[in-house]
PDB file of N, CA, C and O in Angstrom, chain B, residues numbered from 101:
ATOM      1  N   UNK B 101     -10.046  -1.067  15.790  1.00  0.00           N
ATOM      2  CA  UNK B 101      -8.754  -1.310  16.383  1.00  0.00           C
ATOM      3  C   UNK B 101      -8.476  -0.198  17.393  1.00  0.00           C
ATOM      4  O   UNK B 101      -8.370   0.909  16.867  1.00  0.00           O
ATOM      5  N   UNK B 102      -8.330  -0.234  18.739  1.00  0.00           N
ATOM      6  CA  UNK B 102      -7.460   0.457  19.530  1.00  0.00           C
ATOM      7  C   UNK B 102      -5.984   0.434  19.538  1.00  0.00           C
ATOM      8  O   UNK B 102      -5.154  -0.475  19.534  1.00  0.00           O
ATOM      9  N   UNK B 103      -5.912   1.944  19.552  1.00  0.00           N
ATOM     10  CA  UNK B 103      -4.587   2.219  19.203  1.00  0.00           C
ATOM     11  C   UNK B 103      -3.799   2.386  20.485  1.00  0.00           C
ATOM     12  O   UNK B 103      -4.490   2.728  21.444  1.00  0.00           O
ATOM     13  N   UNK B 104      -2.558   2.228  20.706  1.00  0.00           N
ATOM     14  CA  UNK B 104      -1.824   2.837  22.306  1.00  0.00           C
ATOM     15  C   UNK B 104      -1.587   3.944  21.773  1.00  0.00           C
ATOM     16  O   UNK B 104      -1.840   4.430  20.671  1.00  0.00           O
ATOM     17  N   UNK B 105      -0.907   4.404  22.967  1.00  0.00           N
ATOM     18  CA  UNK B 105      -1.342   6.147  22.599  1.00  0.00           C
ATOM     19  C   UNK B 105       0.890   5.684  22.949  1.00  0.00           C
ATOM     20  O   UNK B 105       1.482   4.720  23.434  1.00  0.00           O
ATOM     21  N   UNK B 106       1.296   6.926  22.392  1.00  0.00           N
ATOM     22  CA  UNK B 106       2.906   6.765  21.764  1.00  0.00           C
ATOM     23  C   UNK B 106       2.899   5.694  21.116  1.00  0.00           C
ATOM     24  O   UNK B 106       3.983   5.400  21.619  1.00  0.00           O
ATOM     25  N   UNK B 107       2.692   4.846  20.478  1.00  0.00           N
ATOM     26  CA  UNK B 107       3.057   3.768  19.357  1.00  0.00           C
ATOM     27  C   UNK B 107       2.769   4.341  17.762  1.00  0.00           C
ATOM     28  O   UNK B 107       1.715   4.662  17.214  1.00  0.00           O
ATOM     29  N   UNK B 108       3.922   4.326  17.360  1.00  0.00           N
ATOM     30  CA  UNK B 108       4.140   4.770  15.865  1.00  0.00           C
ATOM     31  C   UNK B 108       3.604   3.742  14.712  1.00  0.00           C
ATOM     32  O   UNK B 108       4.470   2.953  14.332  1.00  0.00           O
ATOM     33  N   UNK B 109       2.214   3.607  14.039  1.00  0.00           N
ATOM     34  CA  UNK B 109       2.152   2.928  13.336  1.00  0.00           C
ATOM     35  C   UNK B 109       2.897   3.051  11.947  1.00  0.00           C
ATOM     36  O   UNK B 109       3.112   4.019  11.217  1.00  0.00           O
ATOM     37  N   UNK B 110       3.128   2.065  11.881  1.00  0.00           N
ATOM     38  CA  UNK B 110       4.174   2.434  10.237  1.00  0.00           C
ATOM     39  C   UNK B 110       3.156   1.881   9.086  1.00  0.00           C
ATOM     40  O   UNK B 110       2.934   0.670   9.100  1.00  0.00           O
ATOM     41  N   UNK B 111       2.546   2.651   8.131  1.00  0.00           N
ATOM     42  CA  UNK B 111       1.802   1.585   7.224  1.00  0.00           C
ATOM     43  C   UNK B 111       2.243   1.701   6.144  1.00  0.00           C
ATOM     44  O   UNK B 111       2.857   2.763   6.052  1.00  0.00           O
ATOM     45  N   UNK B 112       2.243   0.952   4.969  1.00  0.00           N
ATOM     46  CA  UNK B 112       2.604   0.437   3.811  1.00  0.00           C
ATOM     47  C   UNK B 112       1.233   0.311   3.241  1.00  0.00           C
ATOM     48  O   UNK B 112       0.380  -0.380   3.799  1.00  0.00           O
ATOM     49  N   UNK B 113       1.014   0.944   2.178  1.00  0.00           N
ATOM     50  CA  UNK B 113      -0.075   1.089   1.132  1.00  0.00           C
ATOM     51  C   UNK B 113       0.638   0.760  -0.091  1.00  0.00           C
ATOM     52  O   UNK B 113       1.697   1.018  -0.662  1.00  0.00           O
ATOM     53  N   UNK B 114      -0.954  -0.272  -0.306  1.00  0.00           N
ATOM     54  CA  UNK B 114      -0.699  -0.996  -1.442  1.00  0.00           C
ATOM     55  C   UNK B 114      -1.703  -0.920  -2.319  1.00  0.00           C
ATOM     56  O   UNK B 114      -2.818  -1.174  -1.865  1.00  0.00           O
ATOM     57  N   UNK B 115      -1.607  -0.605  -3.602  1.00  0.00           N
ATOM     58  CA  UNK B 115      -2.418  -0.280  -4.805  1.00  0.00           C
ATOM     59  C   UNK B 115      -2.237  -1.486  -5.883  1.00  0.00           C
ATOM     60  O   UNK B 115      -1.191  -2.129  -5.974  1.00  0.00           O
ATOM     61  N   UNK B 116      -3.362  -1.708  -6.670  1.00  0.00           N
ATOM     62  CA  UNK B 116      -3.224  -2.386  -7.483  1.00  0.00           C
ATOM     63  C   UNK B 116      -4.596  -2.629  -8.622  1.00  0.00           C
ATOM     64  O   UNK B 116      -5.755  -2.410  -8.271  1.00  0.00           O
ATOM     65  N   UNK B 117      -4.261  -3.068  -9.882  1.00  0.00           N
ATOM     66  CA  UNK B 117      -5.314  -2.954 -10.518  1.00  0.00           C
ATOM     67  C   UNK B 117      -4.645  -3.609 -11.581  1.00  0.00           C
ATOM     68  O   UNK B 117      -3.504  -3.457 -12.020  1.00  0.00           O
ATOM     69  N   UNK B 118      -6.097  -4.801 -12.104  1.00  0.00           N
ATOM     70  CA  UNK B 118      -5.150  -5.916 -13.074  1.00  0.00           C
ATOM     71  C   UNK B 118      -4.990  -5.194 -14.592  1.00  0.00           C
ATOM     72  O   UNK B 118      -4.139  -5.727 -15.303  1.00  0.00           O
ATOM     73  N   UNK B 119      -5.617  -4.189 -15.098  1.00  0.00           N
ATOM     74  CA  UNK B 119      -5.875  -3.906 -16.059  1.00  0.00           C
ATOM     75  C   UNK B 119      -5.382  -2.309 -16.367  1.00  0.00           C
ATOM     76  O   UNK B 119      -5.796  -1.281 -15.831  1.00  0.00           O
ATOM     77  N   UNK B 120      -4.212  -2.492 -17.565  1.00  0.00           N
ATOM     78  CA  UNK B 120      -3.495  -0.823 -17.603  1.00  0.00           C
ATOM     79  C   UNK B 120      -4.295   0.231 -18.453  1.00  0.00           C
ATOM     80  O   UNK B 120      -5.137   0.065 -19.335  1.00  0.00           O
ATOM     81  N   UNK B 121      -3.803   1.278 -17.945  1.00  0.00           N
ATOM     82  CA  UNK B 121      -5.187   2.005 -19.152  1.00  0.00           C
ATOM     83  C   UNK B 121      -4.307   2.533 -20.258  1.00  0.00           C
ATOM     84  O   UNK B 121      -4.480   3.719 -20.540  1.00  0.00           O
ATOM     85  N   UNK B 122      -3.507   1.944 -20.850  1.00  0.00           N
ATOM     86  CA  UNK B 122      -2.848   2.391 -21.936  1.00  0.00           C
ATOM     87  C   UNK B 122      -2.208   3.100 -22.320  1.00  0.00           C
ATOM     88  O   UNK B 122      -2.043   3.369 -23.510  1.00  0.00           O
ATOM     89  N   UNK B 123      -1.742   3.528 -21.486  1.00  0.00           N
ATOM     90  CA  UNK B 123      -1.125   5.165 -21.787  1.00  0.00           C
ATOM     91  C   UNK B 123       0.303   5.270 -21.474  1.00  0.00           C
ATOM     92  O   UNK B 123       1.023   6.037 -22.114  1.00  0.00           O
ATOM     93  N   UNK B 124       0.942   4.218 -20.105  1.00  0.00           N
ATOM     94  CA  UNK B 124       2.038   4.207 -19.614  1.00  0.00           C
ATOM     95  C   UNK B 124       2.175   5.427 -18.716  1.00  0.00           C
ATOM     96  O   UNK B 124       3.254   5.972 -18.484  1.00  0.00           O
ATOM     97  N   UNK B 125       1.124   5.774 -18.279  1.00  0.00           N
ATOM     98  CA  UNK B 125       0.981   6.404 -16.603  1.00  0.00           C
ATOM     99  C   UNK B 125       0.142   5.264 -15.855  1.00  0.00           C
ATOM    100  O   UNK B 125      -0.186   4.153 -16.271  1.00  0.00           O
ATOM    101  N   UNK B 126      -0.168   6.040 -14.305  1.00  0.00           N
ATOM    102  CA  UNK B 126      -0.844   5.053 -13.134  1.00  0.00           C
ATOM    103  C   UNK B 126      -2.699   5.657 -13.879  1.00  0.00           C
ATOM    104  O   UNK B 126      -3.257   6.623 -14.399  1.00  0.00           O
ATOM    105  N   UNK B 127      -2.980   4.041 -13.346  1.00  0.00           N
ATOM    106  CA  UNK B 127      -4.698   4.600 -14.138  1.00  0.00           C
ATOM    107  C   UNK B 127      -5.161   5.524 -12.926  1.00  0.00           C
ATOM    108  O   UNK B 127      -4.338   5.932 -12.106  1.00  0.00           O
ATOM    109  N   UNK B 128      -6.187   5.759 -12.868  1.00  0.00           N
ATOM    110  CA  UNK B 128      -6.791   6.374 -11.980  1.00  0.00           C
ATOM    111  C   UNK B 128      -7.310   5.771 -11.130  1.00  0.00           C
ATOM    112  O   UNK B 128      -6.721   6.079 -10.094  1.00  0.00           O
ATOM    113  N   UNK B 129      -7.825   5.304 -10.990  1.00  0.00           N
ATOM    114  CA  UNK B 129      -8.210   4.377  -9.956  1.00  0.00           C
ATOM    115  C   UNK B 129      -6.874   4.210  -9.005  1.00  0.00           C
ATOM    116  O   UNK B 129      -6.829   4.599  -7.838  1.00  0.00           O
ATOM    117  N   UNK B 130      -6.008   3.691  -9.568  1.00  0.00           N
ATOM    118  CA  UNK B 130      -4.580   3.608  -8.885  1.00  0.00           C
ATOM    119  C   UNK B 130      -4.872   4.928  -7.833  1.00  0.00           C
ATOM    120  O   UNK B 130      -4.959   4.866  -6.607  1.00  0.00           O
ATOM    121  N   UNK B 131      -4.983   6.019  -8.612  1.00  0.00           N
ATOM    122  CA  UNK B 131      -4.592   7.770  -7.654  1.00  0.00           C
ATOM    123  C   UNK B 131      -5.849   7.641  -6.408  1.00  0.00           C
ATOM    124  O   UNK B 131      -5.858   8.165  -5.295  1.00  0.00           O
ATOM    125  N   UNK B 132      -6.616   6.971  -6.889  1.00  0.00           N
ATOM    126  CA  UNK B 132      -8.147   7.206  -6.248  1.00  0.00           C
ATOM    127  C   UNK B 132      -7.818   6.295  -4.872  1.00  0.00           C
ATOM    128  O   UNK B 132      -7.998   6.675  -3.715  1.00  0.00           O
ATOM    129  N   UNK B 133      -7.400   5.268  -5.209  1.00  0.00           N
ATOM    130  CA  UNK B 133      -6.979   3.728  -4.341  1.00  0.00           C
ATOM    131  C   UNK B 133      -5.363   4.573  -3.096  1.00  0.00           C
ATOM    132  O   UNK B 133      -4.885   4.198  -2.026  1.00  0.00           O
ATOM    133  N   UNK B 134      -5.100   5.585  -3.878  1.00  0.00           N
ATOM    134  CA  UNK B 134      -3.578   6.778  -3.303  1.00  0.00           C
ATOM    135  C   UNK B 134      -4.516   7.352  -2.055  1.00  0.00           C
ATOM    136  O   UNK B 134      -4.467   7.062  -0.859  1.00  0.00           O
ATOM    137  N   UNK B 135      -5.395   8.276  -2.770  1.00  0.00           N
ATOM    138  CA  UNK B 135      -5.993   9.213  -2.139  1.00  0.00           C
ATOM    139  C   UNK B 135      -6.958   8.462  -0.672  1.00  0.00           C
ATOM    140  O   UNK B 135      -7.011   8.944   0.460  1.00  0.00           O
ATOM    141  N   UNK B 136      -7.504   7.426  -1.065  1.00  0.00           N
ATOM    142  CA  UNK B 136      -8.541   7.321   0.475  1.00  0.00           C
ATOM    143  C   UNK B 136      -7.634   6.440   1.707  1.00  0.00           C
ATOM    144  O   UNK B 136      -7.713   6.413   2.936  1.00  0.00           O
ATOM    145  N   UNK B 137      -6.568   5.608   0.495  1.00  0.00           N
ATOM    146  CA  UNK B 137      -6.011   4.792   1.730  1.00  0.00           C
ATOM    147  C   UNK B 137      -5.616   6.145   2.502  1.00  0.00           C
ATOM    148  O   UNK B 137      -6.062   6.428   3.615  1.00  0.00           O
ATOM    149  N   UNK B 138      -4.718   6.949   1.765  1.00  0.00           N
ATOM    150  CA  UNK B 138      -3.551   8.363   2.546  1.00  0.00           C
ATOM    151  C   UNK B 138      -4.526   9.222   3.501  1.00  0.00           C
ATOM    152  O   UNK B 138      -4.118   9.843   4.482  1.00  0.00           O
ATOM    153  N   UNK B 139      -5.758   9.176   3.115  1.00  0.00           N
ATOM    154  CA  UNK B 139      -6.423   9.701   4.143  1.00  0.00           C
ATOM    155  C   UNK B 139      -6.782   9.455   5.289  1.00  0.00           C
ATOM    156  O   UNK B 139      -6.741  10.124   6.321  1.00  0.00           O
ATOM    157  N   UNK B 140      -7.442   7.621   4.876  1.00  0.00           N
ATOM    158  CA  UNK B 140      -7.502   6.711   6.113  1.00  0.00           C
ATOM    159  C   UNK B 140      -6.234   7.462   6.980  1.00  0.00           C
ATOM    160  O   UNK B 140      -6.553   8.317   7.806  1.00  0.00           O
ATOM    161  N   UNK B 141      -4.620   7.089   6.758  1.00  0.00           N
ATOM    162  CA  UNK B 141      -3.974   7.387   7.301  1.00  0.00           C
ATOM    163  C   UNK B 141      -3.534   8.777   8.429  1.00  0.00           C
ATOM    164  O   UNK B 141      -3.144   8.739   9.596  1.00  0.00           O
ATOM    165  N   UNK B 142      -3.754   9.765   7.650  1.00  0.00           N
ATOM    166  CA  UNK B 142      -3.840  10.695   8.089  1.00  0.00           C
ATOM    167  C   UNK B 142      -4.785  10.851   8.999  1.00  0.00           C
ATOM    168  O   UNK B 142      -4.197  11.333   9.966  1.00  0.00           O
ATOM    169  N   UNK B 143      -5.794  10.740   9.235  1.00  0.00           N
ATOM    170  CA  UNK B 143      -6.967  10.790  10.128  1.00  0.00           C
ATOM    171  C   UNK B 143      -6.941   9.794  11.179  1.00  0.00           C
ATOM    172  O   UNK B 143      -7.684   9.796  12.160  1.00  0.00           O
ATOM    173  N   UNK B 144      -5.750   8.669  10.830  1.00  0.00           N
ATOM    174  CA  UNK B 144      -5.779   7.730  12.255  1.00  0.00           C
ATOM    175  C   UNK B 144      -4.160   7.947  12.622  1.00  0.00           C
ATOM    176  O   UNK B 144      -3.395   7.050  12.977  1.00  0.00           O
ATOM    177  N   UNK B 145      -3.825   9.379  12.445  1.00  0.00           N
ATOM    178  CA  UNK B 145      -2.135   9.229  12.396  1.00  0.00           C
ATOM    179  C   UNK B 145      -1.328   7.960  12.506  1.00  0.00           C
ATOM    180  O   UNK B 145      -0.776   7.678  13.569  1.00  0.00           O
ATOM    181  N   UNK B 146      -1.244   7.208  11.476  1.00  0.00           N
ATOM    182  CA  UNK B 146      -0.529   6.457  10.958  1.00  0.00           C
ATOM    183  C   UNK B 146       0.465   6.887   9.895  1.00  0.00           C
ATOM    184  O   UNK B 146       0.210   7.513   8.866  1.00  0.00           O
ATOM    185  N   UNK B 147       1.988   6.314  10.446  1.00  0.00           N
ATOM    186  CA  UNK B 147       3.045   7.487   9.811  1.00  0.00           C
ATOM    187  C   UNK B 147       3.000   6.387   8.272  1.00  0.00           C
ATOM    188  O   UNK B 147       2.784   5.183   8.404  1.00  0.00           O
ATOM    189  N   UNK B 148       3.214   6.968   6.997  1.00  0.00           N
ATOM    190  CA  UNK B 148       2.771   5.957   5.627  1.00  0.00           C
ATOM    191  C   UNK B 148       4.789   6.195   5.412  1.00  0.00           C
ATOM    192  O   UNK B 148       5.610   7.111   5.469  1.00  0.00           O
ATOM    193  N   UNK B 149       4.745   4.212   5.068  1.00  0.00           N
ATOM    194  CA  UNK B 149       6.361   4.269   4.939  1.00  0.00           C
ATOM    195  C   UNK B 149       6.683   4.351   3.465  1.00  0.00           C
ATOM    196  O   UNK B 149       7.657   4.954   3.014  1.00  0.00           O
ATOM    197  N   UNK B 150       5.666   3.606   2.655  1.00  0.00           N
ATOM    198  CA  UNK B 150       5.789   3.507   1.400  1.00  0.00           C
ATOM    199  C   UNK B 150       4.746   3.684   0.884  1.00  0.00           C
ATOM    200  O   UNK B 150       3.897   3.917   1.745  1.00  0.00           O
ATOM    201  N   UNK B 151       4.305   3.696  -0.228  1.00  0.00           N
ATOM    202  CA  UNK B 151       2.888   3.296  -1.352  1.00  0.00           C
ATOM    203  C   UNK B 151       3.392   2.850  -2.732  1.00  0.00           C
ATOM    204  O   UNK B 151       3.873   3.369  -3.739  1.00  0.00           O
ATOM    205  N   UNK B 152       3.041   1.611  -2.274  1.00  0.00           N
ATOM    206  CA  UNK B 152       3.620   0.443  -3.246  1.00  0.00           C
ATOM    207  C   UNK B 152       2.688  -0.068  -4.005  1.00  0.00           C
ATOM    208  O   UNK B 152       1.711  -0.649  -3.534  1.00  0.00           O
ATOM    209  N   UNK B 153       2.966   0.153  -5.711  1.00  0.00           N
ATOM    210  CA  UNK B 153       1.658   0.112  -6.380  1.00  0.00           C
ATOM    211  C   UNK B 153       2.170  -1.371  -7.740  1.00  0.00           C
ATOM    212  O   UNK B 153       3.351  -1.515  -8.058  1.00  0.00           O
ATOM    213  N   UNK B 154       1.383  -2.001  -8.153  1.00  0.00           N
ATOM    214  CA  UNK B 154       1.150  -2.713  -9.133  1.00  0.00           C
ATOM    215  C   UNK B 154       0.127  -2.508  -9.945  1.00  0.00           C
ATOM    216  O   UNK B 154      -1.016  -2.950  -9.840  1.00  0.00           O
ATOM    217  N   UNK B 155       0.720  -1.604 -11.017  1.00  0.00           N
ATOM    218  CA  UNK B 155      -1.095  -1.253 -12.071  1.00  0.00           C
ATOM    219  C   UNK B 155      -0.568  -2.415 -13.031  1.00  0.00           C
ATOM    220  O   UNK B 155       0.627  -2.650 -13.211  1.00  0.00           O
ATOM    221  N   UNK B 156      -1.739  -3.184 -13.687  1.00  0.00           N
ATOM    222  CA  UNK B 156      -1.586  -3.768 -14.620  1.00  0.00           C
ATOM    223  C   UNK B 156      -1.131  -5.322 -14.539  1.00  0.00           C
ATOM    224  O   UNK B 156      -1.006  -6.030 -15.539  1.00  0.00           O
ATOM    225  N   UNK B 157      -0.855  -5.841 -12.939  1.00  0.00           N
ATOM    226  CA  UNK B 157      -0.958  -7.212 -12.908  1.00  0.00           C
ATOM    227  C   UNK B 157      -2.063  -7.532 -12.262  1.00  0.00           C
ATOM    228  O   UNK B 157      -2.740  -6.780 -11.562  1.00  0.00           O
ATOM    229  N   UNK B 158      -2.318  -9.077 -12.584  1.00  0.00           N
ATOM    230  CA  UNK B 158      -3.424  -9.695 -12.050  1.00  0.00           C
ATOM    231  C   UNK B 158      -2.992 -10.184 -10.491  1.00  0.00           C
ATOM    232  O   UNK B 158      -1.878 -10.390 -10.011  1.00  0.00           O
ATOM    233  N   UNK B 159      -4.141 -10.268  -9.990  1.00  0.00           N
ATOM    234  CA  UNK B 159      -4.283 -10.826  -8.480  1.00  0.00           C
ATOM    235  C   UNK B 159      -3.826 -11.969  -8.449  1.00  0.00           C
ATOM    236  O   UNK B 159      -3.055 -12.175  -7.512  1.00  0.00           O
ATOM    237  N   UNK B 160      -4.010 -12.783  -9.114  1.00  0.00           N
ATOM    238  CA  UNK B 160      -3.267 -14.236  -9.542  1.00  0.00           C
ATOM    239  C   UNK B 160      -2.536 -14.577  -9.566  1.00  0.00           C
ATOM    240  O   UNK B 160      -2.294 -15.610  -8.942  1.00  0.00           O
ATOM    241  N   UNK B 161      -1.527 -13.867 -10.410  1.00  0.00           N
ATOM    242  CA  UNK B 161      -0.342 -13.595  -9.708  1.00  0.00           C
ATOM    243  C   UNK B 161       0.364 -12.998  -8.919  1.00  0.00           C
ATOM    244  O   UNK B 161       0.221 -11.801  -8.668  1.00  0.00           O
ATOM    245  N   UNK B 162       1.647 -14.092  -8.166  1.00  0.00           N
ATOM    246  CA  UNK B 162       1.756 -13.148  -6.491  1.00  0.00           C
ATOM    247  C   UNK B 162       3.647 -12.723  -7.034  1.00  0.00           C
ATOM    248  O   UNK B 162       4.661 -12.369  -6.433  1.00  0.00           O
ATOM    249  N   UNK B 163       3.331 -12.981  -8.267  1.00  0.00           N
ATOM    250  CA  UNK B 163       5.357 -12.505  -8.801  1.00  0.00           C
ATOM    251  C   UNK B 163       4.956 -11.085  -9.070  1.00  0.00           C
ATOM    252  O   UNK B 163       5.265 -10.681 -10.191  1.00  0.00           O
ATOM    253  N   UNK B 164       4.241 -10.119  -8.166  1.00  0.00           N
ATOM    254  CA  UNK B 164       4.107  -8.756  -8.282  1.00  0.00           C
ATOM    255  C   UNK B 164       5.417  -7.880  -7.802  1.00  0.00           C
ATOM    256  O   UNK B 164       6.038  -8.221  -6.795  1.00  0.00           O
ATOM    257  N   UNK B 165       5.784  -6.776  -8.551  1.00  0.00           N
ATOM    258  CA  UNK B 165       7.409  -6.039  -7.973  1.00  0.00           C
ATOM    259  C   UNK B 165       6.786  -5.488  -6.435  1.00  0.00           C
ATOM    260  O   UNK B 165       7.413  -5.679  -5.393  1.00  0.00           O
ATOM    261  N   UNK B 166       5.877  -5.003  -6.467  1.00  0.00           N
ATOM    262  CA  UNK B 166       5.947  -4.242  -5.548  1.00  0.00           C
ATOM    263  C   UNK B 166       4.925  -4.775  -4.413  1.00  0.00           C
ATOM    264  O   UNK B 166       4.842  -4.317  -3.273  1.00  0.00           O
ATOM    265  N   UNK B 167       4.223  -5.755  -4.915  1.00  0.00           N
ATOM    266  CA  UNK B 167       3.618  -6.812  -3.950  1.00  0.00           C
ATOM    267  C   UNK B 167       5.051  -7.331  -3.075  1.00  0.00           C
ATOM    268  O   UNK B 167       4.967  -7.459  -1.853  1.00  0.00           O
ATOM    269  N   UNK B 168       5.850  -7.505  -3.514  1.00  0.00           N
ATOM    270  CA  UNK B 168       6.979  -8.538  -3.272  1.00  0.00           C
ATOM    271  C   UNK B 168       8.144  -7.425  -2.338  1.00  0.00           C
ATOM    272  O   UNK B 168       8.978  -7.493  -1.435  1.00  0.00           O
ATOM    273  N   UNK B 169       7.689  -6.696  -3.018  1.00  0.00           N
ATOM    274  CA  UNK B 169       8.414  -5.000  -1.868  1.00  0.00           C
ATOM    275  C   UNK B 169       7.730  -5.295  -0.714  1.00  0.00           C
ATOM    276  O   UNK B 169       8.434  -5.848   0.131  1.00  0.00           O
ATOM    277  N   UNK B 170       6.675  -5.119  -0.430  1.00  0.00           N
ATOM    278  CA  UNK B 170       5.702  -4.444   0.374  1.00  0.00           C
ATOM    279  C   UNK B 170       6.155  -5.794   1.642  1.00  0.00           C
ATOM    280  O   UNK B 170       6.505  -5.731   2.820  1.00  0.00           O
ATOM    281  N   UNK B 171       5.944  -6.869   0.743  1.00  0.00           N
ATOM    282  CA  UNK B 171       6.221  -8.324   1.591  1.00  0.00           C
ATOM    283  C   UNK B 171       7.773  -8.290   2.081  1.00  0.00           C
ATOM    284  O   UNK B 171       7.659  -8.294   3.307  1.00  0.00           O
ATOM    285  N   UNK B 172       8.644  -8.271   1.891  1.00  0.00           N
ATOM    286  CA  UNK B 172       9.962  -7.175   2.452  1.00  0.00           C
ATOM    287  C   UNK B 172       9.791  -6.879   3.581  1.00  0.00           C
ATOM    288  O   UNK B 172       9.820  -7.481   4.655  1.00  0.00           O
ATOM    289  N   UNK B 173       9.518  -5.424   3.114  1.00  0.00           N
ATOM    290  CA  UNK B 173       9.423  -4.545   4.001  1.00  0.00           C
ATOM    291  C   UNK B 173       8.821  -5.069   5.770  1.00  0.00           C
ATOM    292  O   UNK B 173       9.267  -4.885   6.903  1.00  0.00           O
ATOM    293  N   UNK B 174       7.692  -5.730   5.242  1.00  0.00           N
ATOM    294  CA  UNK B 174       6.954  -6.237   6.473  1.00  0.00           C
ATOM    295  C   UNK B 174       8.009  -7.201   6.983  1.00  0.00           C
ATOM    296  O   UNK B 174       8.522  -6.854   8.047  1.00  0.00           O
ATOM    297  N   UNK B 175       8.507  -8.502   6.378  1.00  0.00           N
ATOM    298  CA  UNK B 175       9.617  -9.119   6.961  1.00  0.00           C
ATOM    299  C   UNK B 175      10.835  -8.392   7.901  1.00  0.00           C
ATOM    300  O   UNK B 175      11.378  -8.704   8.961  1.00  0.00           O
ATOM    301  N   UNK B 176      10.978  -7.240   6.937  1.00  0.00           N
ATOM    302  CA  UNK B 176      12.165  -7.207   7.674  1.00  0.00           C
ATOM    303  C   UNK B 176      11.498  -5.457   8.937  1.00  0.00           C
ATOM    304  O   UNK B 176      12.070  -4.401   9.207  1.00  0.00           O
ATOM    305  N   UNK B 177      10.309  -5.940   9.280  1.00  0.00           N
ATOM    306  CA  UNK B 177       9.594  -4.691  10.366  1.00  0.00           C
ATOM    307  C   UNK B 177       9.683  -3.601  10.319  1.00  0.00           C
ATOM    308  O   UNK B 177       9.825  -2.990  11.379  1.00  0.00           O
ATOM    309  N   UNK B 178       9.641  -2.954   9.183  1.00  0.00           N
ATOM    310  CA  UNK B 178       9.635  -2.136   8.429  1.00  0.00           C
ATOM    311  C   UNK B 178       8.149  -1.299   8.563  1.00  0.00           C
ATOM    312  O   UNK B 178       7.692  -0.174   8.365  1.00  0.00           O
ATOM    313  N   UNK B 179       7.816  -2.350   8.935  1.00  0.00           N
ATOM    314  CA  UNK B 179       5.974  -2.206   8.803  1.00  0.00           C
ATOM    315  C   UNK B 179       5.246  -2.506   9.858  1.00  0.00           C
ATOM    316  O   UNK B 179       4.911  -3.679   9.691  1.00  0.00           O
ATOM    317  N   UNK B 180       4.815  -2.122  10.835  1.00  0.00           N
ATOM    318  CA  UNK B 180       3.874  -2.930  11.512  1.00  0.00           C
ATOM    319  C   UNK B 180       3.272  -3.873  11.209  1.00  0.00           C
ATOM    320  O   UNK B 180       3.070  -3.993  10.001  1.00  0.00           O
ATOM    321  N   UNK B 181       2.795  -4.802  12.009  1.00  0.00           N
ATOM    322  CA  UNK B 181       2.365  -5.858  11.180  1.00  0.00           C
ATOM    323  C   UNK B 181       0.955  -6.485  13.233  1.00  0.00           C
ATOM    324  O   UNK B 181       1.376  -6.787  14.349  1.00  0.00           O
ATOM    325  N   UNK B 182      -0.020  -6.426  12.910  1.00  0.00           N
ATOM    326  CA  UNK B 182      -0.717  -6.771  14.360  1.00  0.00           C
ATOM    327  C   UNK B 182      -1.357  -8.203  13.900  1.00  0.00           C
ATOM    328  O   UNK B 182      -2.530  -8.485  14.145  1.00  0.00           O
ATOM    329  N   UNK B 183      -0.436  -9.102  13.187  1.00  0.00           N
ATOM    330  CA  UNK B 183      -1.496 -10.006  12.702  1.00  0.00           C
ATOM    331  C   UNK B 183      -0.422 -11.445  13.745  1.00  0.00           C
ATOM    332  O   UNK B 183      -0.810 -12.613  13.764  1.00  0.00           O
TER     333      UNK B 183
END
């Protein structure tokens, strides 16, 4: 992707993983899925608006909280969106 040069990308990172690891914290993977998107970011200065995570639902379902944030956010351009 070419970027314009002054255009503020806004991104929204999204985490997710169908399976909780029991404990009632984020599994790891979740932190891991934190760490490379935030880097991606950083390294393509892309300003990060949120990181919106779902540990523990399935892909299958799309009644996710923060799937359903993220989808928001983009509605209301919150988010870049080049699609």
């Amino acid at each position: 992707m070419m970027k314009e040069k002054n255009y503020v990308y806004k991104a929204g990172l999204y985490c997710r993983l169908s399976s909780d690891d029991g404990n009632g914290t984020e599994s790891s993977s979740i932190e891991t899925q934190k760490m490379m998107l935030k880097k991606y970011c950083i390294e393509n200065d892309f300003f990060i608006l949120d990181v919106y995570v779902d540990d523990g639902y399935s892909g299958l379902n799309y009644d996710r909280p923060a799937f359903n944030r993220l989808l928001d956010d983009i509605e209301k351009k919150n988010i870049n969106s080049t699609f």
